[in-house]
C-alpha positions as CSV (number, residue, x, y, z in Angstrom):
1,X,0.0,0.0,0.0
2,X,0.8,3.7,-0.7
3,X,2.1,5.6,2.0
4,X,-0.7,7.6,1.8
5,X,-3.3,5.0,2.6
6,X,-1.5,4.0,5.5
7,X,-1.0,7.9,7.0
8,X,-4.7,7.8,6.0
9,X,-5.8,4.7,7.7
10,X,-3.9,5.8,10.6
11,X,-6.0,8.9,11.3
12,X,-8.7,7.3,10.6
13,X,-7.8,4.7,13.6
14,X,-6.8,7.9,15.9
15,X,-10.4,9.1,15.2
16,X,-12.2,6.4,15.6
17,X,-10.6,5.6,19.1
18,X,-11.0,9.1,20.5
19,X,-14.4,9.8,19.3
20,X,-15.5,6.2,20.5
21,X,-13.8,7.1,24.2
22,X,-15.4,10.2,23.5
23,X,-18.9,8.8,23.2
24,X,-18.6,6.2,26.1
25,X,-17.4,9.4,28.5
26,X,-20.4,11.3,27.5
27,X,-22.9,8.3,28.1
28,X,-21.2,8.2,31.5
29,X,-21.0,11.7,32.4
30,X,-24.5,13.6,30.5
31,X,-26.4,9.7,29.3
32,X,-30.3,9.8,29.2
33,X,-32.0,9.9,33.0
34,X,-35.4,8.9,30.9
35,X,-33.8,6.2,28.5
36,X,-35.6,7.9,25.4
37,X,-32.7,9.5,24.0
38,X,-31.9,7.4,20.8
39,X,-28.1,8.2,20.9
40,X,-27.4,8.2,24.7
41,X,-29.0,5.7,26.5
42,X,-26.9,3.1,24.8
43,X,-23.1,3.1,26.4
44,X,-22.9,1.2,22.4
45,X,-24.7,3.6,20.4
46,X,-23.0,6.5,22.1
47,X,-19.5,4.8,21.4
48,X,-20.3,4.2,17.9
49,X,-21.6,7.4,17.3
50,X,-18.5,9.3,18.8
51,X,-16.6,7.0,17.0
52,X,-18.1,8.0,13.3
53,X,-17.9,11.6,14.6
54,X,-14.0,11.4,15.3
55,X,-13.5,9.4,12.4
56,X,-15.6,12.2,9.8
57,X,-13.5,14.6,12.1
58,X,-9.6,13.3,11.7
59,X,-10.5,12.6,8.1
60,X,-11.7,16.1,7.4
61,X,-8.1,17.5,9.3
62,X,-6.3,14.9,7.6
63,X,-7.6,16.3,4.1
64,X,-7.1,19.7,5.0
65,X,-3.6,19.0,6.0
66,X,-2.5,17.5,2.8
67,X,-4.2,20.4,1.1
68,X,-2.1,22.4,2.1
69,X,1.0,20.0,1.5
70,X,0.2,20.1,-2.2
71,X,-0.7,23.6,-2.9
């Protein structure tokens, strides 16, 4: 594989852990008191959502970054 596939995998990886610890923290810390809250009252759903946040996130820096690299 290219060099850049791996660099891009790797961020992807770095997003996907953070936002997916990020998740889990805010179902510990905010959750859902009621348990009607589609995203948050699943430790699961909140991990996987946090998880496709960070990795939209790093991939979105990760682009902007080799933007600037080639221009």
């Amino acid at each position: 594989m290219s060099k850049l596939l791996v660099n891009r995998y790797f961020w992807w990886g770095v997003g996907l852990s953070i936002g997916a610890l990020a998740g889990y923290i805010y179902y510990l810390e905010v959750g859902c008191a009621s348990g009607s809250c589609a995203i948050t009252s699943n430790p699961w759903r909140s991990s996987l959502y946090g998880g496709a946040m960070g990795v939209l996130l790093f991939d979105g820096l990760h682009k902007k970054d080799m933007w600037r690299k080639n221009n």
